[in-house]
C-alpha positions as CSV (number, residue, x, y, z in Angstrom):
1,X,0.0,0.0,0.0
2,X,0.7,3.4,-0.6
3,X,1.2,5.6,2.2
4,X,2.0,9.2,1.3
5,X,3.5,10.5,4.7
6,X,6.6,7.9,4.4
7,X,7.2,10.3,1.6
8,X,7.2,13.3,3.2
9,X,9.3,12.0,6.1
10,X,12.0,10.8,3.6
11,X,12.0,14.3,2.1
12,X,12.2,15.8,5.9
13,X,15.2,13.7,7.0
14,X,17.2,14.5,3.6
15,X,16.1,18.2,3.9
16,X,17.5,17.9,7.8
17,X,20.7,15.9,6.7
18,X,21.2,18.8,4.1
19,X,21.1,21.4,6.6
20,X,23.6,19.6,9.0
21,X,26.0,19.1,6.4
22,X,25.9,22.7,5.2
23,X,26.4,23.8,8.9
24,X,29.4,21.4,9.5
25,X,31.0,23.0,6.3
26,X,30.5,26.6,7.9
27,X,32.0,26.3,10.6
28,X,34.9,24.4,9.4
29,X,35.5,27.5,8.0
30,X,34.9,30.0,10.6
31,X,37.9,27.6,12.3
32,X,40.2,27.8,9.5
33,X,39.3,31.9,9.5
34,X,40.0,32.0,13.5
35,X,42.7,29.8,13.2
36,X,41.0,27.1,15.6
37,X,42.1,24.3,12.7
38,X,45.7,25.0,11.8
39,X,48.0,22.6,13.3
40,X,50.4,24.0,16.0
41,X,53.9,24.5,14.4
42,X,57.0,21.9,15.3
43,X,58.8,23.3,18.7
44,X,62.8,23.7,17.8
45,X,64.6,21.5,18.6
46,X,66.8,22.5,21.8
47,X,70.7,22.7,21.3
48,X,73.4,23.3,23.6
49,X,75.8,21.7,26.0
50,X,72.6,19.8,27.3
51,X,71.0,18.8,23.7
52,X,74.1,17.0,23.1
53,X,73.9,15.3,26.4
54,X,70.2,13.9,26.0
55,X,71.4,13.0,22.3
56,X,74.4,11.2,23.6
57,X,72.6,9.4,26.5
58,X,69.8,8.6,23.4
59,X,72.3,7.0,21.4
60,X,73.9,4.6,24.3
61,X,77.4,5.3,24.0
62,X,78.3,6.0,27.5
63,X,80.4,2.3,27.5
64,X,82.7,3.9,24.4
65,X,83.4,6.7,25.9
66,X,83.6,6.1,29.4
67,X,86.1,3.1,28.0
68,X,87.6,6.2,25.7
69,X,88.0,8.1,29.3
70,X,90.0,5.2,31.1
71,X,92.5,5.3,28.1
72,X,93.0,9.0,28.1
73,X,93.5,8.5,32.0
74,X,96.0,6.1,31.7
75,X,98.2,7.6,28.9
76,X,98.1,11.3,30.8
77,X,98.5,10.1,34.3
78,X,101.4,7.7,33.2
79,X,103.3,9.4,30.8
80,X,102.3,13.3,31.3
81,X,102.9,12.9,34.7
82,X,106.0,11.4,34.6
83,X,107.5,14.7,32.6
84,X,106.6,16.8,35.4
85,X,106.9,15.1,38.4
86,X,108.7,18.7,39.6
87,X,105.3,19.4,40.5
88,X,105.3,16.9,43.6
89,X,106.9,13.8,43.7
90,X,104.7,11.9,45.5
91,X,101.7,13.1,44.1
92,X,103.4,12.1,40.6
93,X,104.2,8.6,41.9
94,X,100.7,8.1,43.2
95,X,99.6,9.5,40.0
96,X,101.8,7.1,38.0
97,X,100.9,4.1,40.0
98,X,97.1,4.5,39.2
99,X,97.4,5.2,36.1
100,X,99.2,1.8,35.6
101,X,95.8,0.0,37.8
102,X,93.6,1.9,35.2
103,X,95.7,0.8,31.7
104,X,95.4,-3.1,32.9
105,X,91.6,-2.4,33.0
106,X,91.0,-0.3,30.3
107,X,93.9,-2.2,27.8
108,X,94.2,-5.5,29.0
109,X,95.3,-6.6,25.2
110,X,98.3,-4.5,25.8
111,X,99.2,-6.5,29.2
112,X,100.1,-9.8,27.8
113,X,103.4,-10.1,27.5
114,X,104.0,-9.6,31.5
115,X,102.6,-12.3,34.1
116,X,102.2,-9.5,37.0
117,X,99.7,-7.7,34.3
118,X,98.0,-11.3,34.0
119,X,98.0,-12.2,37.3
120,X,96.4,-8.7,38.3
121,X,93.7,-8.7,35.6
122,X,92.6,-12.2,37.0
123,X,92.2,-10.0,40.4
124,X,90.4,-7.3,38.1
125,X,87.5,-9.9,36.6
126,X,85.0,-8.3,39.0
127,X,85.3,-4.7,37.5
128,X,83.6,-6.2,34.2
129,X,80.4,-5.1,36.1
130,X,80.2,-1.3,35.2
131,X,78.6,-0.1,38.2
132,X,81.5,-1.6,40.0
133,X,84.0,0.1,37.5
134,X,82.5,3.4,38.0
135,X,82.8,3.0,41.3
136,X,86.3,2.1,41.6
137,X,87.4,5.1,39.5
138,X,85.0,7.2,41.8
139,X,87.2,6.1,44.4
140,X,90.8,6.7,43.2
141,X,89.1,9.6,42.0
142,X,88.4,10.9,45.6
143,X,92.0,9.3,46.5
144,X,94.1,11.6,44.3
145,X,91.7,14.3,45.3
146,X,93.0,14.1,48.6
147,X,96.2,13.3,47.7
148,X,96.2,16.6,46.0
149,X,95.4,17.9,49.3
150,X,97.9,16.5,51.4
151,X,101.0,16.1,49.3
152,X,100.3,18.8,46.1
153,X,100.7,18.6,42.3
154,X,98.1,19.9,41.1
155,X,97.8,17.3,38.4
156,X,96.1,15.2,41.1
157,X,93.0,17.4,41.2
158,X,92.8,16.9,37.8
159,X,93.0,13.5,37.6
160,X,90.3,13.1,40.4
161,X,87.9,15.3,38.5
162,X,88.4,13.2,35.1
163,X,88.2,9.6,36.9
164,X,85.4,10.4,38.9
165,X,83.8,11.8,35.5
166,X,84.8,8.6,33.7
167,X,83.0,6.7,36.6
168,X,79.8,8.2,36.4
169,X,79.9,7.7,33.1
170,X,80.4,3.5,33.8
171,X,77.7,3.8,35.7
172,X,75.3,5.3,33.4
173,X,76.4,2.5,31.0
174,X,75.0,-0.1,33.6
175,X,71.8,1.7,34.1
176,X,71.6,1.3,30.0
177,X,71.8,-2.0,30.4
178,X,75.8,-2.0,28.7
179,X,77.5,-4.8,29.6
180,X,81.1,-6.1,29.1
181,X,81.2,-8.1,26.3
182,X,84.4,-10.3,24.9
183,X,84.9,-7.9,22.4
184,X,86.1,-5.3,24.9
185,X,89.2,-7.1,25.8
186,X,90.7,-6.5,22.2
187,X,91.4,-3.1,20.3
188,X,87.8,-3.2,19.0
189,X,86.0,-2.9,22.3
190,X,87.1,1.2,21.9
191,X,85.2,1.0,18.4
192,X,88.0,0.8,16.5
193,X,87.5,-1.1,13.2
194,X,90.6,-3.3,13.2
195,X,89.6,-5.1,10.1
196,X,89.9,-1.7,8.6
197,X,92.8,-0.3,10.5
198,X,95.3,-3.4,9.5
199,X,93.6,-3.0,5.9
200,X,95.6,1.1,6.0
201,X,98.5,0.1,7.7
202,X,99.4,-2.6,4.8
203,X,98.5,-0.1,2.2
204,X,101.0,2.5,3.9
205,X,103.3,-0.4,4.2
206,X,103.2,-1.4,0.4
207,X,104.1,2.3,-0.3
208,X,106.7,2.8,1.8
209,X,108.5,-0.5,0.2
């Protein structure tokens, strides 16, 4: 049967749907005009000092270059030291003597040739946990701090700030979950590319003959 008001409702509803519509589209653009839909612009990026820490803590690092730190500790407090011990004797030999602690850590490929270096690294196996490492260099740290305050050289204070930097940054490394791996007991656990590195020096060698 024919029934004439479904008619007149189907005309209502389209005539209601119609409106709607049209009001949607109006005041999509009374936002665009007041600015209500524009998408908020990209904050800069920060830089600075701190930027680059965040991006180096990001990137996970903290095991290269706190293992980067130990060798740079070792070499100055060794070798530096030993050209100015005029600056305090004992404070040089002190100095000197952990530096030498630090290198069979840090470079224990470079200790093989001695027993006392093997026997000591054996005595060393529990500073493979970071946190422990950082610790220990927190410590000698503090030690040549107060060496620096009982027998001089200045050098001291300067090698208790940089160790007890390089610790914190061992300890970091543990919170990141880096661990001491195999790897770090050869050349390439300072993220040197040996492969590459005895690739140059047989080119330079081939050149020089």
């Amino acid at each position: 049967p024919f029934f004439p008001w479904n008619s007149r409702s189907t005309e209502t509803a389209a005539l209601f749907e119609k409106n709607g519509a049209r009001v949607g589209k109006n005041r999509g653009k009374m936002q665009n005009l007041l600015g209500m839909g524009a998408k908020p612009a990209a904050e800069p990026e920060p830089t600075g000092w701190y930027s680059d820490l965040v991006k180096m803590y990001k990137e996970g690092k903290f095991k290269t270059y706190a293992r980067w730190g130990g060798v740079a500790n070792t070499f100055l407090m060794v070798v530096l030291t030993s050209f100015v011990l005029s600056l305090g004797i004992v404070g040089g030999l002190v100095s000197i003597f952990l530096g030498i602690l630090i290198g069979i850590l840090e470079l224990p490929f470079c200790c093989t040739c001695f027993q006392w270096c093997q026997v000591v690294q054996k005595w060393f196996a529990v500073f493979e946990v970071y946190w422990l490492r950082g610790v220990l260099y927190i410590i000698i740290g503090l030690a040549l701090g107060i060496t620096f305050s009982q027998a001089g050289n200045v050098l001291c204070l300067v090698w208790c700030i940089t160790n007890i930097l390089d610790g914190i940054c061992y300890i970091i490394a543990h919170v990141r979950g880096e661990t001491h791996t195999a790897a770090d007991n050869s050349a390439a656990g300072l993220g040197v590319n040996t492969t590459k590195l005895k690739t140059q020096m047989a080119v330079s060698a081939m050149g020089i003959v």
